[in-house]
C-alpha positions in Angstrom: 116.2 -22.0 120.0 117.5 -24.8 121.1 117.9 -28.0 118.3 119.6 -30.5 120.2 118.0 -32.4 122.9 120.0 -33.3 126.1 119.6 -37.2 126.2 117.3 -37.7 123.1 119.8 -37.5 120.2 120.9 -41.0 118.6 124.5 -42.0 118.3 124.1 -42.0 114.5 122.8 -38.2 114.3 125.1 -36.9 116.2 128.0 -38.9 114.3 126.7 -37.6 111.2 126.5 -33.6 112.2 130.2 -34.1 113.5 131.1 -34.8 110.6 130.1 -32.0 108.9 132.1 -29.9 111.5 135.2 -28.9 112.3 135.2 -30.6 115.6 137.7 -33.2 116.1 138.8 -33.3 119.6 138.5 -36.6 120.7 137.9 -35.3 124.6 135.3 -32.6 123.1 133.4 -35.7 121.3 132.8 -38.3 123.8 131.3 -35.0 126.3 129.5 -34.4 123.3 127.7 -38.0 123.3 127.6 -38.3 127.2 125.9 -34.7 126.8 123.3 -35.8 123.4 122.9 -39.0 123.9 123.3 -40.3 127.6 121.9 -36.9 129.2 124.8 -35.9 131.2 124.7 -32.5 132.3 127.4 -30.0 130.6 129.5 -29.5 133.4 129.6 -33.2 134.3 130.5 -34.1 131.2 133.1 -31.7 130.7 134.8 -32.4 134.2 134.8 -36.2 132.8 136.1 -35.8 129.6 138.7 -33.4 131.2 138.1 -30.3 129.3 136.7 -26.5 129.8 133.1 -26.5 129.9 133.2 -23.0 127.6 135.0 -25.6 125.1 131.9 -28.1 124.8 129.4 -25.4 124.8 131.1 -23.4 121.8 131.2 -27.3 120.9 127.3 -27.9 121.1 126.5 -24.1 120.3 128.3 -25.0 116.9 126.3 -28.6 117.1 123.2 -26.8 117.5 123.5 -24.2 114.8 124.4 -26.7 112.3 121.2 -28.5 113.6 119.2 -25.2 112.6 120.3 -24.6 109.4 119.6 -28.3 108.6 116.0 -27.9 109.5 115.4 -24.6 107.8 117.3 -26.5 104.5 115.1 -29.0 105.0 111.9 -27.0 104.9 112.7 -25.6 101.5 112.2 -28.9 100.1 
């Protein structure tokens, strides 16, 4: 199930669950936020950014799997 909303994620959320990633490409990022938070489809935003597509969707796939684990930790409380 999907976590992450194309478009509807702030700047700040998505700033905050890099962070507790090991993603640090600077290219992989800003496709990240033109993907999250402006609602650029993958492949557009991967062409701009000038990587591989399969990069920033192991990229949000790892995003999104954080996003999970958050929620269900969140539900214990």
């Amino acid at each position: 199930m999907k976590m992450l909303l194309r478009g509807a994620e702030s700047p700040e959320r998505i700033k905050l669950m890099l962070k507790m990633t090991g993603i640090r490409s600077p290219e992989i990022i800003a496709a990240i936020y033109e993907h999250l938070q402006f609602g650029m489809r993958e492949k557009h935003a991967a062409i701009k950014h000038g990587v591989e597509q399969q990069n920033l969707n192991r990229a949000l796939n790892n995003l999104n799997e954080f996003a999970k684990d958050y929620e269900e930790l969140k539900a214990l409380d």
